[in-house]
Phi, psi and omega in degrees: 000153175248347161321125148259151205228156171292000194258025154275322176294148185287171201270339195265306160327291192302300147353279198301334213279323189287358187247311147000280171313314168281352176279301164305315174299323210127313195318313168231148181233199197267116176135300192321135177281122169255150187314150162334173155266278240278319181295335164289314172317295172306284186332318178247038178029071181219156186285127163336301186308312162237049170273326173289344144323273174301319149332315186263352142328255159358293150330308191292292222284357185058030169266354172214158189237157163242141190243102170325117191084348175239322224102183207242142182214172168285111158324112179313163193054013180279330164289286208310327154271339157282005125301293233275332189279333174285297178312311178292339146314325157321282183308339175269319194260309182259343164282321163295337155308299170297343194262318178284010189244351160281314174286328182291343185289307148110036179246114217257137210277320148342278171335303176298322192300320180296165182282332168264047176282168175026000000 
């Protein structure tokens, strides 16, 4: 079968895309204090250990600084570089996939693009 469900992703996967997704939306921006590890972990019913996981993911990637004794926050400059990181990975990793799962279908990409498409 080819549906695919987000409960396919590892939970440390699913974990980096929500806090990604808030970094990219706005939700939080540079400067911003991101939730604890324990409150994401109850938020996202997930083990600490790996909200903490993803959070050093991040860290390593210099998209959040940690302030010792305060919490954890967004790095400057970070949307901009997880956009620009995000776009290229589209473009490499996830777009020859869509565009070949477009030709098997036989969905012309002009067509999606119009406003009364498909």
């Amino acid at each position: 079968m080819t549906l695919r469900t987000q409960h396919e992703k590892p939970v440390y996967v699913r974990l980096r895309e929500t806090i990604a997704n808030g970094i990219l939306c706005g939700q939080y921006v540079d400067g911003d204090p991101l939730p604890s590890v324990r409150a994401l972990a109850a938020d996202e019913q997930a083990n600490p250990l790996t909200v903490a996981k993803a959070y050093q993911g991040f860290q390593d990637d210099g998209l959040i600084v940690v302030k010792r004794g305060v919490g954890l926050f967004v790095a400057p400059g970070a949307r901009a570089r997880l956009t620009e990181s995000e776009r290229s990975r589209f473009l490499t990793e996830e777009w020859p996939e869509i565009r070949e799962r477009m030709d098997r279908l036989g969905l012309d990409p002009a067509r999606l693009l119009e406003k009364e498409s498909v």
